[in-house]
Short mmCIF file of the C-alpha atoms (twelve columns), coordinates in Angstrom:
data_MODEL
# 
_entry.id   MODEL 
# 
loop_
_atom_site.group_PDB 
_atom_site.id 
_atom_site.type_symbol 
_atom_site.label_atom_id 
_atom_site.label_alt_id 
_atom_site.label_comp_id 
_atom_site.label_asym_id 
_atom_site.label_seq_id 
_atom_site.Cartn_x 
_atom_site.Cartn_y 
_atom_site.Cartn_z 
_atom_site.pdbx_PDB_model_num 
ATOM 1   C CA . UNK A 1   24.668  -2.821  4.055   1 
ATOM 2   C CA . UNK A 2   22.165  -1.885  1.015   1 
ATOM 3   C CA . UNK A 3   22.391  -4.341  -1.423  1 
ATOM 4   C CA . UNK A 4   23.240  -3.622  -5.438  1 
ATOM 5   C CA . UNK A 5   21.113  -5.694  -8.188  1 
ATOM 6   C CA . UNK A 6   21.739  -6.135  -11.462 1 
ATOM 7   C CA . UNK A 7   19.871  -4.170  -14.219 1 
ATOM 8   C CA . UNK A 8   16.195  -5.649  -14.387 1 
ATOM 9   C CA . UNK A 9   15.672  -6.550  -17.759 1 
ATOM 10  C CA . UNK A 10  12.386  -8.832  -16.216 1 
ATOM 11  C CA . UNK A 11  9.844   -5.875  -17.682 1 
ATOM 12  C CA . UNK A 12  11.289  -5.592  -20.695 1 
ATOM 13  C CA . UNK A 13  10.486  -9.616  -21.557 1 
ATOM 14  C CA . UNK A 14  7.748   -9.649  -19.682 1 
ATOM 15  C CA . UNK A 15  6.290   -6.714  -21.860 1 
ATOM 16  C CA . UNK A 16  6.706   -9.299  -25.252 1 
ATOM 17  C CA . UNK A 17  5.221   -12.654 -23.603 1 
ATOM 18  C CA . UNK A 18  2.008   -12.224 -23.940 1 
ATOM 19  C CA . UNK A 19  -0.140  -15.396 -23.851 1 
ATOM 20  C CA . UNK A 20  1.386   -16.756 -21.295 1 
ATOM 21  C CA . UNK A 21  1.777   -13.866 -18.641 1 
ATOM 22  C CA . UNK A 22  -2.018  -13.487 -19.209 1 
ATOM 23  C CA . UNK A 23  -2.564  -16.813 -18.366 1 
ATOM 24  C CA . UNK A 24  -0.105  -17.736 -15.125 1 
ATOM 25  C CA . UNK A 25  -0.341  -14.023 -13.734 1 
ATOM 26  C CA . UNK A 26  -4.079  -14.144 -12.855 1 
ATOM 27  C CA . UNK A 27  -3.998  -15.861 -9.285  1 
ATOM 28  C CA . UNK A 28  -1.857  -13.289 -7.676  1 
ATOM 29  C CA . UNK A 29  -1.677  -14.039 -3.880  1 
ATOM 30  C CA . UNK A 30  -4.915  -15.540 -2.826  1 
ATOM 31  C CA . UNK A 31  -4.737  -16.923 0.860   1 
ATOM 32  C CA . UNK A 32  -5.041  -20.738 1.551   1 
ATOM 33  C CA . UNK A 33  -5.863  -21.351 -2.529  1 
ATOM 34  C CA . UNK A 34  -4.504  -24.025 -4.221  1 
ATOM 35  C CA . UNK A 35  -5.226  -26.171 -7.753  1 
ATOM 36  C CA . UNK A 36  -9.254  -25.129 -7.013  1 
ATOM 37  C CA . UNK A 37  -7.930  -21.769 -8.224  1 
ATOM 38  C CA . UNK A 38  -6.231  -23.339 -10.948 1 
ATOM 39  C CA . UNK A 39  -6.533  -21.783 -14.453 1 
ATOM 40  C CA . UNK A 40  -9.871  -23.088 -16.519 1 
ATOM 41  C CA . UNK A 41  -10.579 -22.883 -20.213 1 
ATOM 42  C CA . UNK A 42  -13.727 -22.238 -20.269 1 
ATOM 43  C CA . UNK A 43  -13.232 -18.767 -18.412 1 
ATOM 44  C CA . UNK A 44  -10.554 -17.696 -20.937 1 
ATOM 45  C CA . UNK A 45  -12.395 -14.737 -22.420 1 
ATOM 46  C CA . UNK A 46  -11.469 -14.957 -25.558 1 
ATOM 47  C CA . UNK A 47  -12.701 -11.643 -26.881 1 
ATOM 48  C CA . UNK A 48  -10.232 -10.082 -24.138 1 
ATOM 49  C CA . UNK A 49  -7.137  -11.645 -26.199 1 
ATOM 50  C CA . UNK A 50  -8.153  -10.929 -30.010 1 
ATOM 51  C CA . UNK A 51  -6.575  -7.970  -31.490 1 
ATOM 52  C CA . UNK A 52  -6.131  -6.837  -34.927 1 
ATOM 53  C CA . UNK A 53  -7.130  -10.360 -36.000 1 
ATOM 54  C CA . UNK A 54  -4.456  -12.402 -34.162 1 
ATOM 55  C CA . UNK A 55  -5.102  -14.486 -30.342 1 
ATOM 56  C CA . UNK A 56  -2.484  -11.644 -28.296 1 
ATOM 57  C CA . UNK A 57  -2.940  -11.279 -24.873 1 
ATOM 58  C CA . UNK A 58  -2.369  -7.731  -23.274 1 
ATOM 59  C CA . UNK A 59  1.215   -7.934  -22.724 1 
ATOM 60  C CA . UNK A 60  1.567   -7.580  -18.403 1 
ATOM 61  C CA . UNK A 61  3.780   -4.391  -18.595 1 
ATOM 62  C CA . UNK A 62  1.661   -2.729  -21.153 1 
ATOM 63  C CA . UNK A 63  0.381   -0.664  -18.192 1 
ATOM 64  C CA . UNK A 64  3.886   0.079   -16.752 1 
ATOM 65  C CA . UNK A 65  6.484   2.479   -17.396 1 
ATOM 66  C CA . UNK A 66  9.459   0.272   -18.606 1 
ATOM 67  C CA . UNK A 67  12.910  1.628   -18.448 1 
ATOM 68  C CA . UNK A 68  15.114  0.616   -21.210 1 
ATOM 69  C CA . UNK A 69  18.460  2.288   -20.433 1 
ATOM 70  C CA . UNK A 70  21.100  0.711   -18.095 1 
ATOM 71  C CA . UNK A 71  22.422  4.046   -17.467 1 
ATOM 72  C CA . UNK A 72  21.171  7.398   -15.337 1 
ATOM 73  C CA . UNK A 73  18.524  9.827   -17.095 1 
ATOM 74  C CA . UNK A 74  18.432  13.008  -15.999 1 
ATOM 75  C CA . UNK A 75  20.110  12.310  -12.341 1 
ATOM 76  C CA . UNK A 76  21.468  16.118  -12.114 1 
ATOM 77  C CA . UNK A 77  20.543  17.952  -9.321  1 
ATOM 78  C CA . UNK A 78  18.524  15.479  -6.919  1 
ATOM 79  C CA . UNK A 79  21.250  14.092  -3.667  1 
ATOM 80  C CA . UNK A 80  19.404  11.049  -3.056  1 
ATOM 81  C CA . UNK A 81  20.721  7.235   -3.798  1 
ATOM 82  C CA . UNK A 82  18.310  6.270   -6.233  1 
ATOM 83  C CA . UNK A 83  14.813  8.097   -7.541  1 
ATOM 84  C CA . UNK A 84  12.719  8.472   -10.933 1 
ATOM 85  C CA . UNK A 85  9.864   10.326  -11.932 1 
ATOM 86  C CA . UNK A 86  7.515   8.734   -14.291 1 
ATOM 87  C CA . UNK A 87  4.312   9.901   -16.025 1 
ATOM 88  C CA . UNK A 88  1.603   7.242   -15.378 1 
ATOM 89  C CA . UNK A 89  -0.440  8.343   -18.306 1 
ATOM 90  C CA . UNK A 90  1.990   8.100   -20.771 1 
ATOM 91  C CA . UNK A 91  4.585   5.881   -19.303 1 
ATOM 92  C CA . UNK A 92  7.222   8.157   -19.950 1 
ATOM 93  C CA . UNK A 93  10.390  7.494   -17.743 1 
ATOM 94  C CA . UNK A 94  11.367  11.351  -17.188 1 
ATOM 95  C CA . UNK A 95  14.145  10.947  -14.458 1 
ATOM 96  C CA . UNK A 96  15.617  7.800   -12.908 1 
ATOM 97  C CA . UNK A 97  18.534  7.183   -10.785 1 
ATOM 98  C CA . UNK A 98  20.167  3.701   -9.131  1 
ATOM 99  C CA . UNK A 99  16.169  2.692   -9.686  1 
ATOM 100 C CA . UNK A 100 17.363  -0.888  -9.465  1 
ATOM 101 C CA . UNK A 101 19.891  -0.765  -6.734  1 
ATOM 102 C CA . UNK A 102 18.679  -2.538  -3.419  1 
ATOM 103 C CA . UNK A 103 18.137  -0.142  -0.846  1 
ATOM 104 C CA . UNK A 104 16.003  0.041   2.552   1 
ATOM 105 C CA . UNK A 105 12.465  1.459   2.216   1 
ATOM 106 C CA . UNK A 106 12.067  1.963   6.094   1 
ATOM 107 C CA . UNK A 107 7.949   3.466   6.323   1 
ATOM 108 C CA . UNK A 108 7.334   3.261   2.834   1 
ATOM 109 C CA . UNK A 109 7.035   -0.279  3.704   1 
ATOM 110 C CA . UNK A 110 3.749   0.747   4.932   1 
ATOM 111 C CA . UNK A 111 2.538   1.011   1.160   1 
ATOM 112 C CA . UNK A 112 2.093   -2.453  0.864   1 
ATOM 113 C CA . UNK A 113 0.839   -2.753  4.709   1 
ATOM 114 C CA . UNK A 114 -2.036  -0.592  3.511   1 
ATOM 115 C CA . UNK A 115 -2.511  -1.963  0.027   1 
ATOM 116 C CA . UNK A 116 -3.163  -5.233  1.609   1 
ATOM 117 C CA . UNK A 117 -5.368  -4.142  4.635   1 
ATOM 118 C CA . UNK A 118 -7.702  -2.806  1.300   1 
ATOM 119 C CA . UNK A 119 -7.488  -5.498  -0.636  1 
ATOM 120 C CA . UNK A 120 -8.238  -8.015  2.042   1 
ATOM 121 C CA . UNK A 121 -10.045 -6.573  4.713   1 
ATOM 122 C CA . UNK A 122 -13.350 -4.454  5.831   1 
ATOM 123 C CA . UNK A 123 -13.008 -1.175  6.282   1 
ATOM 124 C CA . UNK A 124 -15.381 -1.649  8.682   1 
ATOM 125 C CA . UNK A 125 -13.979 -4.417  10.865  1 
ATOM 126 C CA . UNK A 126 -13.366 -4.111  14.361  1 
ATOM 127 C CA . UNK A 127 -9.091  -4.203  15.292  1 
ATOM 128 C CA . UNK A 128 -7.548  -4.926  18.732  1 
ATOM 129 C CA . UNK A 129 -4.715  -4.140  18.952  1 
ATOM 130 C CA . UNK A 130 -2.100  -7.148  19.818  1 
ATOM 131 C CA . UNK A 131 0.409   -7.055  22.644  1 
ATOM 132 C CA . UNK A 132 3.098   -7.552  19.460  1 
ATOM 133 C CA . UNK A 133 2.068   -3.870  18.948  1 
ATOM 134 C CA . UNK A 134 4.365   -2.754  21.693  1 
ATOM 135 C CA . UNK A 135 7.594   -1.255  20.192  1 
ATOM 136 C CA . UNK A 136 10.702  0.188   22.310  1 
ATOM 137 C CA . UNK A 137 12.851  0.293   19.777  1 
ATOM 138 C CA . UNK A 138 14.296  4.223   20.305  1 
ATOM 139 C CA . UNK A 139 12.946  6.419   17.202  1 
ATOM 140 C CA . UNK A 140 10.484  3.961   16.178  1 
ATOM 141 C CA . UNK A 141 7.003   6.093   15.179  1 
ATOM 142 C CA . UNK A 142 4.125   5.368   16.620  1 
ATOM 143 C CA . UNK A 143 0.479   6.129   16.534  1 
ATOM 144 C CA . UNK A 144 -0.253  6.204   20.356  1 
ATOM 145 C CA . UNK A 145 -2.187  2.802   20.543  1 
ATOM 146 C CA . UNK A 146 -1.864  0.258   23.572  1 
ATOM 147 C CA . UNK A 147 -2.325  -2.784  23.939  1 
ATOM 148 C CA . UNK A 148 -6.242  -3.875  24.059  1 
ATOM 149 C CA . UNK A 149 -7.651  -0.944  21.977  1 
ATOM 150 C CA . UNK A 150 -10.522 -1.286  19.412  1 
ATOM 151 C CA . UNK A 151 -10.607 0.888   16.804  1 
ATOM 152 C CA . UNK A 152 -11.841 -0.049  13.215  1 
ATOM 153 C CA . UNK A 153 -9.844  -1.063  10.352  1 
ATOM 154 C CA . UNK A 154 -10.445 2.273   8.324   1 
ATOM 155 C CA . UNK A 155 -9.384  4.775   11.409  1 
ATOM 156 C CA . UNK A 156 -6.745  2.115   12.060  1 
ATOM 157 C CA . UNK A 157 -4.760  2.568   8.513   1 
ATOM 158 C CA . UNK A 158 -4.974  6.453   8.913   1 
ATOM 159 C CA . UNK A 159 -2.841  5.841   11.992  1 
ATOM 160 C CA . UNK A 160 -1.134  3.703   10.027  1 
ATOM 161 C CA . UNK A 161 -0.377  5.706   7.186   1 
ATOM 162 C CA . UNK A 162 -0.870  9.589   9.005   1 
ATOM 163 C CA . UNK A 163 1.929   9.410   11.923  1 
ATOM 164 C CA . UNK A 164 3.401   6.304   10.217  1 
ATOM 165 C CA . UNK A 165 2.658   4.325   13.378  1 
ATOM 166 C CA . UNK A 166 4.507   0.737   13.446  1 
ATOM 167 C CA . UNK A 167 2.316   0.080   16.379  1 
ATOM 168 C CA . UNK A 168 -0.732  0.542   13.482  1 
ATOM 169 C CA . UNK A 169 1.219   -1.557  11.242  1 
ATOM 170 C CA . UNK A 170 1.516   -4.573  13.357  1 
ATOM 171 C CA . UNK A 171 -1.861  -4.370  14.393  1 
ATOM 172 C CA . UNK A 172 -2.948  -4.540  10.495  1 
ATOM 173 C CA . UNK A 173 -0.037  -7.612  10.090  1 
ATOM 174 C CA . UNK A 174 -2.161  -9.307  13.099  1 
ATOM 175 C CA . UNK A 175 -5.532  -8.389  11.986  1 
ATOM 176 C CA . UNK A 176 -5.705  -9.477  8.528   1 
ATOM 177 C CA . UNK A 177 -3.258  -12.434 8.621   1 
ATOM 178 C CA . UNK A 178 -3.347  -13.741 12.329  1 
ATOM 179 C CA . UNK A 179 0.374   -12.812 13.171  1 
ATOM 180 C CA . UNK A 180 3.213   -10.743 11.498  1 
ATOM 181 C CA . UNK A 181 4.887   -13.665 10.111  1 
ATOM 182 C CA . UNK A 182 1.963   -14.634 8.178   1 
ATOM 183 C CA . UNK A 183 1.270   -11.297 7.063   1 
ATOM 184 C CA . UNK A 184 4.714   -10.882 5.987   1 
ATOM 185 C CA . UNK A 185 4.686   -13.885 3.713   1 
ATOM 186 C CA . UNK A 186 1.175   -12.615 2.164   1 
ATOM 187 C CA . UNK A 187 3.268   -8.737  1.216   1 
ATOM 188 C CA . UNK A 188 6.316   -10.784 -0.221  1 
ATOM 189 C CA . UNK A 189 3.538   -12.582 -2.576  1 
ATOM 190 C CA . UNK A 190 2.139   -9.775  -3.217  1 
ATOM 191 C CA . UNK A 191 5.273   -7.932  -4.249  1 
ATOM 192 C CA . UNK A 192 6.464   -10.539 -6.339  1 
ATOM 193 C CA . UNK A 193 3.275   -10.630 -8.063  1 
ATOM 194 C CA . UNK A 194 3.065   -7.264  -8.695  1 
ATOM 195 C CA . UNK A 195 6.697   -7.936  -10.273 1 
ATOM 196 C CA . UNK A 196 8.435   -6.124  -7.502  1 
ATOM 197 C CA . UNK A 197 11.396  -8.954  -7.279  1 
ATOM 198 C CA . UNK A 198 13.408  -6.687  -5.747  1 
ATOM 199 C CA . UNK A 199 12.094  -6.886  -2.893  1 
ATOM 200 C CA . UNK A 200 12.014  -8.793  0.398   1 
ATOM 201 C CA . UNK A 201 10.004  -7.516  3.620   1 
ATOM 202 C CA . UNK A 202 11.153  -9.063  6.847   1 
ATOM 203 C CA . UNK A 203 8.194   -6.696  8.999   1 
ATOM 204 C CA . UNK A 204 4.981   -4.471  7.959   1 
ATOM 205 C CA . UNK A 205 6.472   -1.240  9.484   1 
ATOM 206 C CA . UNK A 206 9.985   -0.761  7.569   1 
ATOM 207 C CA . UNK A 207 12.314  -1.040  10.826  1 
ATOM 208 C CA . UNK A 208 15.789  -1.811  9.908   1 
ATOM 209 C CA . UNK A 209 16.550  -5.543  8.915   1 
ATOM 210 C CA . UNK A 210 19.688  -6.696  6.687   1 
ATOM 211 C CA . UNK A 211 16.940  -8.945  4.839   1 
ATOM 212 C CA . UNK A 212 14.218  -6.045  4.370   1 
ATOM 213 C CA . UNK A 213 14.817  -3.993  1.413   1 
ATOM 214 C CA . UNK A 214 13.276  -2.627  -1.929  1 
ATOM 215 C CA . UNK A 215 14.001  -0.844  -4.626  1 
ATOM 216 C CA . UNK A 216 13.269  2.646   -6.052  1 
ATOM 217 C CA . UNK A 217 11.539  0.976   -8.863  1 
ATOM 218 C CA . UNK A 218 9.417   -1.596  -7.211  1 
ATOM 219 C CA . UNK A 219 8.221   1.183   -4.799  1 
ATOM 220 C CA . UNK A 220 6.271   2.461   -7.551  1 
ATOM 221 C CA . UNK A 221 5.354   -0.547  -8.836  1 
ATOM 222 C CA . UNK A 222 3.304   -0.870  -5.227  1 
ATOM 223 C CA . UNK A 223 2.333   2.952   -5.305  1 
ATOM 224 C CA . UNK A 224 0.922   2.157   -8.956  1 
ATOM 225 C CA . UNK A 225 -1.130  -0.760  -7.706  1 
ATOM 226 C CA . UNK A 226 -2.430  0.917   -4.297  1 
ATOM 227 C CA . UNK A 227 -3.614  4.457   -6.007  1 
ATOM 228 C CA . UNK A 228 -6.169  2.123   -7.906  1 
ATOM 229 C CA . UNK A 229 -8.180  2.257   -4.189  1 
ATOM 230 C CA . UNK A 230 -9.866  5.228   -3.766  1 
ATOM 231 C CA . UNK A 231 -9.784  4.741   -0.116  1 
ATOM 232 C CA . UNK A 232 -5.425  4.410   0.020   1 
ATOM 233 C CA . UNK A 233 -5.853  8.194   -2.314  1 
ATOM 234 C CA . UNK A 234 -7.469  9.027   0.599   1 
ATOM 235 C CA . UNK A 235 -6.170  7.979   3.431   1 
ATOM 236 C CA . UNK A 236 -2.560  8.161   2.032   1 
ATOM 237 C CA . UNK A 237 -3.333  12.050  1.095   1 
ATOM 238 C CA . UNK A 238 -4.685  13.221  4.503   1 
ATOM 239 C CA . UNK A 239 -2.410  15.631  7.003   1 
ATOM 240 C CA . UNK A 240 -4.611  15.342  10.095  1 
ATOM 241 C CA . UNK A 241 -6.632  12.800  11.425  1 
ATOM 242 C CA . UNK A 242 -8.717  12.165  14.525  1 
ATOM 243 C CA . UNK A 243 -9.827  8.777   15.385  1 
ATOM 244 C CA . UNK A 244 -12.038 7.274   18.258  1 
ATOM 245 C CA . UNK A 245 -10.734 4.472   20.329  1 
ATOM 246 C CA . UNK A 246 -12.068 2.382   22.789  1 
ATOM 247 C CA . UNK A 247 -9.385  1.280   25.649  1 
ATOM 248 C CA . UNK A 248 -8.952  -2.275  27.189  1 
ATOM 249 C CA . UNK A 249 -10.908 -1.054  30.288  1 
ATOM 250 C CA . UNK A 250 -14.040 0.394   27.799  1 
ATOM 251 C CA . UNK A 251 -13.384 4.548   28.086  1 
ATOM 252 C CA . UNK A 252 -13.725 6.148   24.893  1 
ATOM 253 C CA . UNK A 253 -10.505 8.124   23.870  1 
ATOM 254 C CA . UNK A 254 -9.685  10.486  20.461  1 
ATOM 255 C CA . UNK A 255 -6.003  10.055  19.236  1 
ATOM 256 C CA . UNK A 256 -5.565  12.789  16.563  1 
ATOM 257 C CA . UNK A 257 -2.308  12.252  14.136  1 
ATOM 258 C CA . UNK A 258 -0.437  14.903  11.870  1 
ATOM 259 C CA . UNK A 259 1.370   13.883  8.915   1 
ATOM 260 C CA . UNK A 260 5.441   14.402  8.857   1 
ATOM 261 C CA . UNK A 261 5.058   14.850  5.058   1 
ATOM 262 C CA . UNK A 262 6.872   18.627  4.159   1 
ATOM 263 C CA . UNK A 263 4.745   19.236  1.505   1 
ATOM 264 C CA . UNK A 264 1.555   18.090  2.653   1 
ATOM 265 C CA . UNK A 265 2.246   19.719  6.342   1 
ATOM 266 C CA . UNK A 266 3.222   22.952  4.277   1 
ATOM 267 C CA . UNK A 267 6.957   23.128  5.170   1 
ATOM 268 C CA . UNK A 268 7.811   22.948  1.619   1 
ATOM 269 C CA . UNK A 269 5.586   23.563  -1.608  1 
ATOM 270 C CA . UNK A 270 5.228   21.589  -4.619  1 
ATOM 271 C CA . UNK A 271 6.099   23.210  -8.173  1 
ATOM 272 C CA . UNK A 272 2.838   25.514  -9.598  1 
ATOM 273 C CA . UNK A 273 0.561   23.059  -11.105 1 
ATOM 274 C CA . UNK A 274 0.955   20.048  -9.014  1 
ATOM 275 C CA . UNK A 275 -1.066  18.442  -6.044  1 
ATOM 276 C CA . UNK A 276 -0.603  15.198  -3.617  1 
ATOM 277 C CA . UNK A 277 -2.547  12.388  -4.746  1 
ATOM 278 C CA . UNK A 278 -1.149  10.241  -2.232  1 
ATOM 279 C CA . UNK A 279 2.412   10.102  -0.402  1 
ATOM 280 C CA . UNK A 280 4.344   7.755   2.310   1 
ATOM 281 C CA . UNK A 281 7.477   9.063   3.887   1 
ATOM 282 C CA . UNK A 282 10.279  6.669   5.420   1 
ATOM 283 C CA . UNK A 283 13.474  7.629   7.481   1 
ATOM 284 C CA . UNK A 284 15.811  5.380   9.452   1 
ATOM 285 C CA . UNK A 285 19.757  6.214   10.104  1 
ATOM 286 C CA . UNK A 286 20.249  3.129   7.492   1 
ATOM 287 C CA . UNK A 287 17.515  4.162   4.590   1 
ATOM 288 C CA . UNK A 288 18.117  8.071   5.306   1 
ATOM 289 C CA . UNK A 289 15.137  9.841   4.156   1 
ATOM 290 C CA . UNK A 290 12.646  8.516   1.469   1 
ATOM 291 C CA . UNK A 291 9.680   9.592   0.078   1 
ATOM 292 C CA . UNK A 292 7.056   8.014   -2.331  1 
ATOM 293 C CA . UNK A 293 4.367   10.229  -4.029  1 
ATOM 294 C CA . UNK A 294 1.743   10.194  -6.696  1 
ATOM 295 C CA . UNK A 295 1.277   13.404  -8.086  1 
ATOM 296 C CA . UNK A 296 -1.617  14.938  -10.580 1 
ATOM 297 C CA . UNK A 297 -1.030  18.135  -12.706 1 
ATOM 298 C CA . UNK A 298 -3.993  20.589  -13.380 1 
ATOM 299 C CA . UNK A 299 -3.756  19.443  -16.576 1 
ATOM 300 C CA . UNK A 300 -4.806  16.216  -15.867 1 
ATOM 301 C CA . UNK A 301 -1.321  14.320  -16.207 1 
ATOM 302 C CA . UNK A 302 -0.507  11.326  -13.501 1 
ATOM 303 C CA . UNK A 303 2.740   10.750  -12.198 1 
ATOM 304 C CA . UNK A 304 5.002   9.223   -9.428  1 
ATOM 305 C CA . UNK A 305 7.912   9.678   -8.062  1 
ATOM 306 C CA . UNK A 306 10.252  7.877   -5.582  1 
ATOM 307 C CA . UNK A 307 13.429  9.334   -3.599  1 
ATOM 308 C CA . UNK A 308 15.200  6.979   -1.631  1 
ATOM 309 C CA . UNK A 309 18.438  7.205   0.786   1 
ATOM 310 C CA . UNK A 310 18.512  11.179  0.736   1 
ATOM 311 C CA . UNK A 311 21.510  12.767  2.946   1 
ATOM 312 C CA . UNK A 312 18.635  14.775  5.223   1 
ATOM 313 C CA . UNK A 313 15.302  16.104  5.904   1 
ATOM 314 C CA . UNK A 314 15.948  19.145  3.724   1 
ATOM 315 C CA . UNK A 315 18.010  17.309  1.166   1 
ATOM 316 C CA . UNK A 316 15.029  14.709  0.215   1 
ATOM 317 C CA . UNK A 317 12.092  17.517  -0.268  1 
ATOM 318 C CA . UNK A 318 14.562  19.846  -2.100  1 
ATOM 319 C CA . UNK A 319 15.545  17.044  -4.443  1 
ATOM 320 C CA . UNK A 320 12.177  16.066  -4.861  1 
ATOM 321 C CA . UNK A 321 11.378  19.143  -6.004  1 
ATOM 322 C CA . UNK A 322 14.084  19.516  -8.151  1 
ATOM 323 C CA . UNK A 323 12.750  16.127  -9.525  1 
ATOM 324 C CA . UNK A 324 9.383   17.390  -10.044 1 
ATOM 325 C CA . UNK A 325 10.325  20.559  -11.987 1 
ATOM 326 C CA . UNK A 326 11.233  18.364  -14.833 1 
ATOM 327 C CA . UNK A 327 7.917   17.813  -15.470 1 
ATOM 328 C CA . UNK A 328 7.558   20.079  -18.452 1 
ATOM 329 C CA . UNK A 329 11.007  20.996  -19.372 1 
# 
């Protein structure tokens, strides 16, 4: 059962400590470090702190859009359990729903999956893919990989992110941590660093788990951080992709993917004015259907949106775009 938090008033301190978030928030997640990464004096820079005279670090959710409501705002019209819509520019929260409320993400787990393959691994590396790869569980999406395939990192997180293959996902887990469980700790660290403390991930794929969940809120706290790779804008904006994969035996196959996104497969279209920056879609029968986007305007303006836990197919890109028309009004 999806599990209800409390209102997160963490941002909203956060956003007046200033000193001291700049200080303890700078080690973020690095594998295997310990007091060597420790924080030093002498690479305080100080001129990054002074402001208008006074020592003030950047407060940490200066960059953030910061609800300060405990109520809904503007929740008429879109059938989904929780969603917002927030201009990145300006930080103005212009919708937001249950955005709090503990919910599962199912493939929009894959955010993080692919935010970490970036940050920590080579586009460039050769993957093979584990025997953990191999999922039966009925529904599950997969990208069509086997056991014993090579195919680089970069073709690996289209499959990944394009088909929203868990096979792709686990292979990432394996590659860049040595085994799901390690990678699994690593995107909990991350999350929490990224003050996401909503969430807990239990796999890199999004199947159903009591303990795996998120929030509508922390979602785009992790599509904030991963649309500052140029690769995840990308990858995470492309419909159909062809990749080249070498078997376990050595023959050469293609495996070409299509995206189950509405609007980016053309099923549905996005109000005049507005284009996919980057998106991840996520459906199981216990998160119903979710979708995370990042959306520019041809007038330049940023935003994101999140709908989580809508009724059906139809119901979650109708609502979005019900969401997105409020850009504007």
């Amino acid at each position: 059962m999806a599990r209800k938090s409390l209102m997160h008033k963490r941002f909203i301190c956060l956003a007046v400590l200033s000193g001291l978030a700049a200080v303890t928030a700078t080690s973020a997640c690095t594998r295997g470090a310990g007091l060597e990464k420790a924080y030093n004096i002498n690479n305080f820079d100080m001129d990054s702190v002074y402001n208008d005279g006074s020592l003030r670090a950047e407060p940490f959710a200066a960059a953030l859009c910061v609800p300060d409501f405990d109520g809904d705002m503007d929740a008429e019209g879109v059938d989904a359990e929780g969603f917002l819509l927030f201009n990145t520019d300006t930080g103005e929260v212009i919708s937001a729903h249950n955005i709090y409320e503990r919910l599962y993400p199912a493939s929009t787990t894959k955010i993080m999956t692919c935010l970490l393959a970036l940050k920590y691994g080579d586009l460039t590396d050769t993957v093979i893919v584990p025997e953990e790869s191999e999922i039966t569980e009925a529904g599950s999406s997969m990208a069509d990989l086997a056991p014993g395939d090579k195919i680089n990192l970069g073709d690996l997180l289209y499959g990944l992110m394009v088909p929203s293959g868990n096979d792709a996902a686990v292979a990432v887990a394996c590659h860049i941590s040595g085994s799901t469980e390690a990678f699994v700790e690593l995107m909990n660290e991350e999350a929490h660093a990224l003050g996401a403390t909503g969430t807990h991930f239990t796999n890199p794929h999004g199947l159903p788990d009591d303990d795996h969940y998120t929030t509508a809120y922390d979602l785009y706290l992790m599509m904030n951080e991963a649309l500052k790779y140029d690769e995840f804008r990308k990858i995470a904006s492309t419909a159909s992709y062809t990749a080249e994969v070498t078997d376990s035996e050595g023959n050469e196959k293609s495996l070409t993917w299509e995206t189950g996104n509405g609007f980016m497969a053309g099923k549905f279209s996005l109000p005049q004015g507005l284009n996919v920056e980057a998106a991840k879609t996520g459906h199981t029968n216990a998160a119903g259907f979710c979708l995370v986007m990042g959306e520019a305007s041809d007038t330049g303006d940023n935003y994101i949106s999140v709908t989580m836990k809508a009724g059906s197919y139809d119901a979650l890109y109708n609502g979005t775009t019900t969401l997105l028309q409020k850009i504007n009004k």
